[in-house]
C-alpha positions as CSV (number, residue, x, y, z in Angstrom):
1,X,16.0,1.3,-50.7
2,X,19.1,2.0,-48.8
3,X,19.5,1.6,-45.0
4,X,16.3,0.2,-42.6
5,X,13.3,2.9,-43.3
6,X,12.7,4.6,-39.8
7,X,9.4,4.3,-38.5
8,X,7.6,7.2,-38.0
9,X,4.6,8.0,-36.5
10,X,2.1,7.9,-38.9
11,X,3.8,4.3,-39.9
12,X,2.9,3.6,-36.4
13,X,-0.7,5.1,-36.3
14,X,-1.2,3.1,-39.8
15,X,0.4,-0.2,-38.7
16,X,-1.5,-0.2,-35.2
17,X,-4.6,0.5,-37.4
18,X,-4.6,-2.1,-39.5
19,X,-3.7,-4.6,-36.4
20,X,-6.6,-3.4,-34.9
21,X,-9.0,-4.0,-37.8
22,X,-8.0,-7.9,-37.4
23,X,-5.9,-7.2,-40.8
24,X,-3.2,-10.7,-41.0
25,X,0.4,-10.1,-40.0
26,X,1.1,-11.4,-43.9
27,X,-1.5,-9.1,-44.9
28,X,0.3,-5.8,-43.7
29,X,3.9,-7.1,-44.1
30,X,2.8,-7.8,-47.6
31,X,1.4,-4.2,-47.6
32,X,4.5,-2.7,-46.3
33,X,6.7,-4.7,-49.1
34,X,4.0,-2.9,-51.6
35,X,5.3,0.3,-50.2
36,X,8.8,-0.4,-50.6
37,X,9.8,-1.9,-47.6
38,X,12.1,-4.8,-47.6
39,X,10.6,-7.8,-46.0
40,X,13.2,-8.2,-43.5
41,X,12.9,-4.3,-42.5
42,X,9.1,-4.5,-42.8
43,X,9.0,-7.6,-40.2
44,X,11.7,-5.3,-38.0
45,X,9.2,-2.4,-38.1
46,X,6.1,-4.4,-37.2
47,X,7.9,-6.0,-34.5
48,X,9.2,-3.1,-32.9
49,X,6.3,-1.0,-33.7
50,X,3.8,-2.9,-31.1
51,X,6.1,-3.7,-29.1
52,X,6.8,0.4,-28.5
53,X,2.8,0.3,-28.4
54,X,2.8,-2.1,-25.2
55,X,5.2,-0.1,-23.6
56,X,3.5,3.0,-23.7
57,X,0.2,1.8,-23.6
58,X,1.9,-0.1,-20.1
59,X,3.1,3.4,-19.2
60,X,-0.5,5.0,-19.6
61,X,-2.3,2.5,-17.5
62,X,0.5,2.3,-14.6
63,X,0.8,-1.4,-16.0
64,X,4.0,-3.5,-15.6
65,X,6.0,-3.0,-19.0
66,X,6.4,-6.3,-21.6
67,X,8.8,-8.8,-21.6
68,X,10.0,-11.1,-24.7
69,X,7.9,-14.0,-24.8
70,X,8.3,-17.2,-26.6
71,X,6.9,-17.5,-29.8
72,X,6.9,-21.0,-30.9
73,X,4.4,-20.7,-33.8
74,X,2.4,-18.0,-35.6
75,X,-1.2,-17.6,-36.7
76,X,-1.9,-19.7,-39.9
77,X,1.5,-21.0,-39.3
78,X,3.2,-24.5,-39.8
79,X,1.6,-27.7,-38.4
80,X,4.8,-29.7,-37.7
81,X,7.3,-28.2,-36.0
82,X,10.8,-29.7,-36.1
83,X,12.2,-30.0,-32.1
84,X,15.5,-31.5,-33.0
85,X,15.1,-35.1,-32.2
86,X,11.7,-35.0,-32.9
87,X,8.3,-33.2,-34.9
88,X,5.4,-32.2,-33.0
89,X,2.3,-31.4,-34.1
90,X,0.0,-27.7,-33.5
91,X,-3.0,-29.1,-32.7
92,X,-3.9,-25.7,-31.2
93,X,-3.5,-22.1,-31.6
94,X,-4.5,-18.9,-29.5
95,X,-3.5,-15.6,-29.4
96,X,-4.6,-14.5,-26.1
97,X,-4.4,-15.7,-23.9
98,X,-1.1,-16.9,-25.7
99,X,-2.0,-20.6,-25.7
100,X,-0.6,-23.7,-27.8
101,X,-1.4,-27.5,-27.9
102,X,0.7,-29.7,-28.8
103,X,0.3,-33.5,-30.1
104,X,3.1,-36.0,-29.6
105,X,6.2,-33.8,-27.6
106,X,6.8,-37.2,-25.6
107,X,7.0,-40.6,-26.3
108,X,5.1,-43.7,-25.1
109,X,8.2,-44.9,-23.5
110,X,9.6,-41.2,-22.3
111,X,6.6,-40.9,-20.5
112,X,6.4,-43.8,-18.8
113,X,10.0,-43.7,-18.0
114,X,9.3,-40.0,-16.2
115,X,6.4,-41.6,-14.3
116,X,8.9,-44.4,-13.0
117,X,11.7,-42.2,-12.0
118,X,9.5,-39.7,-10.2
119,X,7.2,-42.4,-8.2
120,X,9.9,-43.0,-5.4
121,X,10.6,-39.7,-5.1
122,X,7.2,-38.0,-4.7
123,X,6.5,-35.9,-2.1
124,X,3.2,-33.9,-1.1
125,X,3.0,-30.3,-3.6
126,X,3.8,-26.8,-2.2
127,X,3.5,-23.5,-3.6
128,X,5.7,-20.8,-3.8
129,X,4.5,-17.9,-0.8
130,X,5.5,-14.7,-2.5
131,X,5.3,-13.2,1.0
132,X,7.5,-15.5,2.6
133,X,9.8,-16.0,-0.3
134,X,8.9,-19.8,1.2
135,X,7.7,-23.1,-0.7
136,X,4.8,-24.2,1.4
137,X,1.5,-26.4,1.5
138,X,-1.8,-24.9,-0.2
139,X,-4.9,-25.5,0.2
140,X,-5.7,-24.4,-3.4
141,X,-3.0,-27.7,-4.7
142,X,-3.8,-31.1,-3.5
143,X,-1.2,-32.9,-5.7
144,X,2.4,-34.9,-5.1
145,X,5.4,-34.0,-6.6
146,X,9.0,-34.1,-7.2
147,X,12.0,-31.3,-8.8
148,X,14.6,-32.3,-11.1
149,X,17.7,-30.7,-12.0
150,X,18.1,-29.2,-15.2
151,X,20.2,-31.6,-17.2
152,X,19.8,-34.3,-13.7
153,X,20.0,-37.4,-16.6
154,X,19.6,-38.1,-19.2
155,X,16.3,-37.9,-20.2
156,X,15.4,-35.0,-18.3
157,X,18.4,-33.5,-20.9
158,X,16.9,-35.0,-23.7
159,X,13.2,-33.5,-22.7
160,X,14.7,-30.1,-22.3
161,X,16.7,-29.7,-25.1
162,X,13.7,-30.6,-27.1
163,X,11.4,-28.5,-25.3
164,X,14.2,-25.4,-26.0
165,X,14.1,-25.8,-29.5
166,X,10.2,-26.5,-29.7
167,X,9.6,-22.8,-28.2
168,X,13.1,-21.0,-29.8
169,X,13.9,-20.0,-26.4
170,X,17.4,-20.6,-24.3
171,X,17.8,-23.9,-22.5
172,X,19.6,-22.1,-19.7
173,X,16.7,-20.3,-19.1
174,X,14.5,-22.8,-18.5
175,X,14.0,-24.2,-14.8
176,X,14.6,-27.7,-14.2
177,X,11.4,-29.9,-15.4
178,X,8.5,-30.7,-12.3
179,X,7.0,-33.9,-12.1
180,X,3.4,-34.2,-10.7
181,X,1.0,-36.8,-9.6
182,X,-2.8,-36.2,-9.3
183,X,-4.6,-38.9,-7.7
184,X,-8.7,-39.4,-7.8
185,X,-10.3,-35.9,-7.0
186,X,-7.0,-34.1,-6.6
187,X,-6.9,-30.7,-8.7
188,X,-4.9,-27.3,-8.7
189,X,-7.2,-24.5,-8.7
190,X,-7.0,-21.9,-11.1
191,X,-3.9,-19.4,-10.3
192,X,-0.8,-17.9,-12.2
193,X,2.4,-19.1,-12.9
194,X,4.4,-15.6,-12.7
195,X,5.8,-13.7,-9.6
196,X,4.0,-11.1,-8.5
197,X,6.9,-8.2,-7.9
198,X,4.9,-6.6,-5.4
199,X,4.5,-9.2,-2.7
200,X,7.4,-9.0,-0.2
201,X,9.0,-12.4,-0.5
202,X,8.9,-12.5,-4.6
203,X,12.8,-11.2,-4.9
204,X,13.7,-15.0,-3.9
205,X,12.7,-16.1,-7.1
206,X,13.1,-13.2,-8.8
207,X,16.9,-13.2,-8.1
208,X,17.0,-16.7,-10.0
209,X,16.8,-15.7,-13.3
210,X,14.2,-13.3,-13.3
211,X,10.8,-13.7,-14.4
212,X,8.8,-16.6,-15.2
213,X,7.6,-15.9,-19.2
214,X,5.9,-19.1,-20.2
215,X,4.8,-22.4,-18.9
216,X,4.8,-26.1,-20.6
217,X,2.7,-28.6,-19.2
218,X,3.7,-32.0,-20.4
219,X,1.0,-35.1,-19.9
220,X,2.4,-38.0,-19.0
221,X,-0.7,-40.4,-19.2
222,X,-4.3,-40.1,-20.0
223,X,-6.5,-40.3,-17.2
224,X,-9.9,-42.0,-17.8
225,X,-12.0,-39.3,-16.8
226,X,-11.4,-35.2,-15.4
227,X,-8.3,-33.9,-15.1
228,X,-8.1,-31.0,-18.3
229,X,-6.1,-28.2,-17.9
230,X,-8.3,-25.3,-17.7
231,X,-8.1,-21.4,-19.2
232,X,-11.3,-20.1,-17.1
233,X,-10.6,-16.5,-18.7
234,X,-10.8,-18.2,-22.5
235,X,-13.2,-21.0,-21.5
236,X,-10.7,-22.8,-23.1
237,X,-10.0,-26.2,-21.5
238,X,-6.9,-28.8,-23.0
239,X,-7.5,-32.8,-22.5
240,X,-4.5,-34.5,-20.7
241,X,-3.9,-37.1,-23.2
242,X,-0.4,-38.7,-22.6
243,X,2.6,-37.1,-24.8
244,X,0.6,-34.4,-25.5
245,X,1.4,-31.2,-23.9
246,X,0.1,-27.4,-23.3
247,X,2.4,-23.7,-23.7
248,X,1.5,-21.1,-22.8
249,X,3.0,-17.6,-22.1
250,X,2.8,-14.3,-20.4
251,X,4.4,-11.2,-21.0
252,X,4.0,-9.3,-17.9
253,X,3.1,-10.5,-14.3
254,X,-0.5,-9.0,-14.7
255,X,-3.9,-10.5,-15.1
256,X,-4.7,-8.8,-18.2
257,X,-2.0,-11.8,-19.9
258,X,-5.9,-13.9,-19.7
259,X,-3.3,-17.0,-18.2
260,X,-5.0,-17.6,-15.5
261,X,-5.2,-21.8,-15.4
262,X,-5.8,-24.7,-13.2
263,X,-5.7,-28.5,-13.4
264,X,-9.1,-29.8,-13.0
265,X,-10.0,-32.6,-10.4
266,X,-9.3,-36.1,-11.6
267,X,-12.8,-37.5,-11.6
268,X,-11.5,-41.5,-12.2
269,X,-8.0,-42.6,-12.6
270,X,-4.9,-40.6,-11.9
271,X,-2.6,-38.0,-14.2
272,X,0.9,-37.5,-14.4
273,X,2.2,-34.6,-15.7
274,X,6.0,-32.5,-15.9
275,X,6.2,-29.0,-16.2
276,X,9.0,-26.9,-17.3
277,X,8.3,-23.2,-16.3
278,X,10.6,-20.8,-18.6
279,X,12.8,-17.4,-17.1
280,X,13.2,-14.4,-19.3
281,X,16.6,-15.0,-18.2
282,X,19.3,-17.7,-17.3
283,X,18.5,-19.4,-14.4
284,X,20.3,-20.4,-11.6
């Protein structure tokens, strides 16, 4: 077959079709290879056949349009996944909301040598106002907390670097990695981790890269009790069990994404966690 086959719409119609009947990716690529296609063309044609089906569907509903998410794993996919320095392990897989766990992203020793750096340095949480364009105190966060630079050490260069390759996505458009403390009782309750474009003060952080995309929630020790991070939307809920860690991702500032997610209270004990938000561009 010469040249990529275009993809018309009654290739759509059928593609969407069969994605819609719960058909596998490998089914219909498989299907499409049966056809003629060449895999590489076929993957092309899936890929930008839903992705020109978000768009419109977007259009239809007066929704925002999609953005390129990362994906660092697919359905039925590998259970190890090499992160440079390191292999993690899919413990988890969801498709929507889009939400992966993964086992063993920190060590013992990186762990505990995040929770030492960040202990003199923690201050009480705020929240970004997307009417003020502000960081402020909320009620809904009763947490401490710390920011540091992307690339500040070396270990904060290490953890990023890993974490870029983990998802596939640039390390420059990752923001610098969040360190949290949640003592006994202290929670975050449910909210989203994207800008809302609407709200007057949202351009602030908007004009840093643009975006937020996808979240990684790193857990820096295991409390004894409470704690999870919760999906309310899914009824999902992921343990904090230290070096373990949570993505998840959303491809348009919209609650129909399903990520909607809080830390639960600690019920005994304390948690640690870092979290490394992701920009669908570089971010300043």
């Amino acid at each position: 077959m010469e040249g990529r086959p275009r993809i018309d719409r009654a290739a759509l119609d059928w593609l969407l079709g069969q994605v819609r009947s719960g058909a596998a990716p490998d089914d219909v690529l498989a299907s499409m290879v049966g056809q003629g296609w060449q895999a590489d063309d076929a993957a092309a044609a899936l890929e930008s056949a839903m992705r020109t089906h978000l768009e419109e569907h977007a259009r239809d509903h007066g929704l925002p349009p999609p953005e390129k998410v990362p994906c660092p794993v697919g359905m039925n996919d590998s259970s190890v996944i090499d992160a440079g320095d390191r292999r993690v392990q899919v413990l988890a897989n969801m498709l929507h909301p889009r939400v992966v766990v993964f086992g063993g992203v920190l060590s013992e020793e990186e762990c505990d040598a995040m929770v030492a750096m960040g202990r003199e340095r923690l201050k009480p949480s705020s929240v970004f106002n997307p009417d003020t364009g502000a960081d402020e105190a909320h009620e809904a966060r009763s947490s401490q907390g710390t920011f540091f630079r992307r690339s500040e050490n070396p270990l904060c260069a290490r953890i990023e670097q890993r974490l870029a390759a983990l998802v596939d996505w640039p390390l420059e458009n990752g923001e610098g990695l969040q360190l949290l403390r949640y003592g006994p009782g202290a929670q975050y309750k449910p909210h989203y981790d994207y800008f809302d474009p609407d709200r007057p003060g949202a351009h602030v952080a908007l004009s840093r890269g643009g975006q937020r995309v996808a979240s990684i929630v790193m857990y820096l020790n295991t409390p004894a009790r409470g704690g999870a991070t919760t999906f309310p939307d899914a009824r999902f809920e992921v343990g904090a069990v230290k070096g373990n860690a949570v993505f998840f991702a959303y491809d348009r500032p919209h609650p129909m994404t399903g990520s909607l997610h809080g830390g639960a209270p600690v019920i005994e004990g304390e948690k640690w966690v870092a979290t490394k938000w992701l920009r669908v561009g570089r971010h300043l």
